[in-house]
N, C-alpha and C positions, 0 to 999 in steps of 0.2 A: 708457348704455354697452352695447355689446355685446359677449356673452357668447363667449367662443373656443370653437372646435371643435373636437375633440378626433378624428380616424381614426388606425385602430390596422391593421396588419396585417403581414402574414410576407413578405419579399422573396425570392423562388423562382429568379429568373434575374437577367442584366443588364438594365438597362430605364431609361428615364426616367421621372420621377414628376410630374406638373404642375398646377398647380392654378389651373383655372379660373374666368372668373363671366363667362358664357354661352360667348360666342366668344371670348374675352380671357381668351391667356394672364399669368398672377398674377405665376407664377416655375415655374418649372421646374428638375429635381435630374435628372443619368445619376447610377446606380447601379451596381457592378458587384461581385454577389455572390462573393463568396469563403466556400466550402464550410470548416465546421467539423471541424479534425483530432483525431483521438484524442489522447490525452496520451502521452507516454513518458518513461518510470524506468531507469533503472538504477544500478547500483553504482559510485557515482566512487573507490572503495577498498574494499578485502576487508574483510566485515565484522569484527568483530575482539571479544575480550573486552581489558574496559579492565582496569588496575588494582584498581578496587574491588570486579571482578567482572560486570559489566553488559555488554550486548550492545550495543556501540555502532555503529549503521549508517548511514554517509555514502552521502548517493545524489544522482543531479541528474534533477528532476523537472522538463519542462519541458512547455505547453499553448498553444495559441495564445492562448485568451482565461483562462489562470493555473487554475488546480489546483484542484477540488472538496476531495479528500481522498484520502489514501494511507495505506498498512496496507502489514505485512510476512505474510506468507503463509507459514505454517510444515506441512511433512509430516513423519511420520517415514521415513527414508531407512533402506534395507533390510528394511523393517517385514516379519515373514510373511505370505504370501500369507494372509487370510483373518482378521488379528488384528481384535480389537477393541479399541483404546484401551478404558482404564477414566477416561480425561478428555479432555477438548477440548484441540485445542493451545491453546498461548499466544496472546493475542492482543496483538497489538502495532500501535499508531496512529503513524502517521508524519506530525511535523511536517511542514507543507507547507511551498515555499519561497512565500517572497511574491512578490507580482503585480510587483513591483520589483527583484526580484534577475538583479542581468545574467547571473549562472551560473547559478542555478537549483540552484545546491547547498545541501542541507540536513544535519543530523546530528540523530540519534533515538537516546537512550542507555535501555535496558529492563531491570530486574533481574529476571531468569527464575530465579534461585538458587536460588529455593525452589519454582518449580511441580516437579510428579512427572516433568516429561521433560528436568528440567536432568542434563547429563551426557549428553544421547543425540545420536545422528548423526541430523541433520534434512536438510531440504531448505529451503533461505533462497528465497524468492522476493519481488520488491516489485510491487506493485499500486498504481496512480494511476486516478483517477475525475475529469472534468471535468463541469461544468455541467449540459452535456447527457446524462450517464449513458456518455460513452463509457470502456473501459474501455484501459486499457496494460499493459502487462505487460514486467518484464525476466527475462532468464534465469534457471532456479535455480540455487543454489551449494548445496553439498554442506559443511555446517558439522556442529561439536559445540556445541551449547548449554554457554554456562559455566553453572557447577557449583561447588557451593562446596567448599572442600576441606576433609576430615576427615583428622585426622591419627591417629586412633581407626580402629586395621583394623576394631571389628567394629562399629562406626558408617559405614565409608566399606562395608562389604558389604552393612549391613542398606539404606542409600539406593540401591543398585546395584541389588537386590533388589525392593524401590518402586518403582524404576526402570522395569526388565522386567515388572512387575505390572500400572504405569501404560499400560505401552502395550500392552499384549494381555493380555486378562482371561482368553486360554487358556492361560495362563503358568502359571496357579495351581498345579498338580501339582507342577512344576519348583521353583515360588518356595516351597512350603511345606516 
């Protein structure tokens, strides 16, 4: 028996590929490259808190050859020139939609209730990564993170408090 052969390599332009044994063509293939596009996201609905509290975010994620991985991108929105958070935003993983889905819409539901910057005005952004490392981006929205509610005033001041602590540690003066 003989053993198959095995050539590997990267298609750069349009071309034919043929495969000969001396002067005699085998078989022959035209190729015609088509360049890999970046991914794009965005918002198929305003993000929204659900009823139990959670940040629920509908979005349509769509790539030529289907979706690496997606994340939601959180800043604080009016933060002071110069703050220093006393923690990292949230992070939040966004279901992908599948290689299958004719919309390309997906929903990602996150209980932020309890990190230090629930209750604050952020900046929502969504973020898609394909294969190759390209990156997409959708616009940001200008949200409040839900927040659980205390029906206790000096329970709903002392978390407000947390709050502004959490996101600028030059707060400290003010918050103490």
């Amino acid at each position: 028996p003989v053993k198959p052969s095995v050539f590997t390599g990267t298609l750069l332009a349009d071309g034919e590929l043929s495969l000969v044994d001396g002067e005699t063509v085998l078989s022959a293939w035209n190729f015609k490259v088509i360049a890999d596009q970046p991914p794009k996201i965005d918002f198929a609905v305003e993000p929204e808190r659900a009823l139990n509290g959670t940040l629920t975010l509908t979005y349509k994620g769509t790539d030529d050859y289907g979706l690496a991985s997606a994340t939601a991108l959180i800043v604080p929105d009016n933060a002071t020139p110069g703050a220093r958070p006393l923690f990292e935003a949230p992070e939040v993983k966004l279901s992908v939609p599948g290689r299958k889905s004719k919309d390309g819409i997906a929903k990602t539901s996150k209980d932020l209730s309890e990190h230090p910057w629930a209750g604050a005005p952020v900046k929502l952004s969504l973020s898609a990564l394909d294969d190759a490392k390209q990156e997409g981006h959708s616009p940001a929205k200008a949200v409040l993170l839900p927040e659980r509610i205390f029906t206790n005033m000096l329970a709903a001041a002392l978390i407000e408090q947390r709050r502004l602590l959490a996101l600028d540690a030059g707060a400290k003066g003010r918050v103490m």
